[in-house]
N, C-alpha and C positions, 0 to 999 in steps of 0.2 A: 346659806342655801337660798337658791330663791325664793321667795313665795309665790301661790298659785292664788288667784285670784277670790277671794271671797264666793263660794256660792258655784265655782268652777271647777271642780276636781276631778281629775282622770276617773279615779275610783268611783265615782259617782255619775257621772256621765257613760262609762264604757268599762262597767265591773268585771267583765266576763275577760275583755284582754287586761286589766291591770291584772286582778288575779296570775291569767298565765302569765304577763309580765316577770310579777314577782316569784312565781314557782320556778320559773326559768332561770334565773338571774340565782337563785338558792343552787339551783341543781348546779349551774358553771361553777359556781366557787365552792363546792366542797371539795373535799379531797378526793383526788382520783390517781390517777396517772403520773400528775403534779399534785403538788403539797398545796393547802390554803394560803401559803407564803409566796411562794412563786408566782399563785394566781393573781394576789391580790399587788405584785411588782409587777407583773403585765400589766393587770389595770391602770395602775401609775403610768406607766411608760405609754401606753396608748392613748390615755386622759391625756398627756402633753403634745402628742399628735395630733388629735382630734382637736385640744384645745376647747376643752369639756369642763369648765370650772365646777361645775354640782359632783363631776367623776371626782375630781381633782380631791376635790372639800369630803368625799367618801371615803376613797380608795386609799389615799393615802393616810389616815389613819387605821383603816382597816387593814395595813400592810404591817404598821405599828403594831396592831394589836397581835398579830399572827406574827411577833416577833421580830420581824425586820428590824434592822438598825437603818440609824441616817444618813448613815454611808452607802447601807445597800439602796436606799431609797435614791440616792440622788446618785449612783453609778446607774441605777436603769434608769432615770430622768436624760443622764447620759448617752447613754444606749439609741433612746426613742431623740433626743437631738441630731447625734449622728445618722441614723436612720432616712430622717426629717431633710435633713443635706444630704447626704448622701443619694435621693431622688435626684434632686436639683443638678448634682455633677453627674450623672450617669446620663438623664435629659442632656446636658451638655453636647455631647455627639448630633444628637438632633439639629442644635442648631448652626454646628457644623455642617451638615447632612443642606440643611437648608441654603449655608451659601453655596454651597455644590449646584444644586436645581439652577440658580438664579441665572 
């Protein structure tokens, strides 16, 4: 994980949003609607999107702990891949669209 700078911590500079931060981030992953498993495969899958290494180095053992296997883990790694391309070809038309214009 990264380190924050000696002497520089969120928590300590702006207590009032780390707080809600962290109350927030509690409330999304407990169980609801979806399991704590599914929540914490989203995380993974979107940690690869965003391209969030400190998600990455969380989530996905938090996905572990809430039971996922390493198959589940790396089919929604998949998932958020596809996803990820799957923009880029649907943009596609666009720049079809654009030799149109010219």
């Amino acid at each position: 994980m990264t380190q924050q700078s000696p002497g520089r911590r969120r928590e300590d500079l702006t207590p009032e949003a780390e707080q809600a931060w962290r109350a927030f981030s509690k409330a999304v992953f407990q169980a609801g609607a979806l399991d704590a498993r599914t929540k914490q495969l989203i995380a993974v899958a979107v940690a690869h999107v965003t391209q969030c290494p400190d998600c990455l180095q969380n989530h996905t053992p938090g996905a572990a702990r809430e039971s996922a296997t390493e198959q589940q883990i790396m089919e929604a790694i998949w998932v958020a891949a596809e996803m990820r391309a799957g923009g880029a070809v649907a943009h596609s038309r666009r720049a079809l669209e654009a030799l149109d214009d010219r």
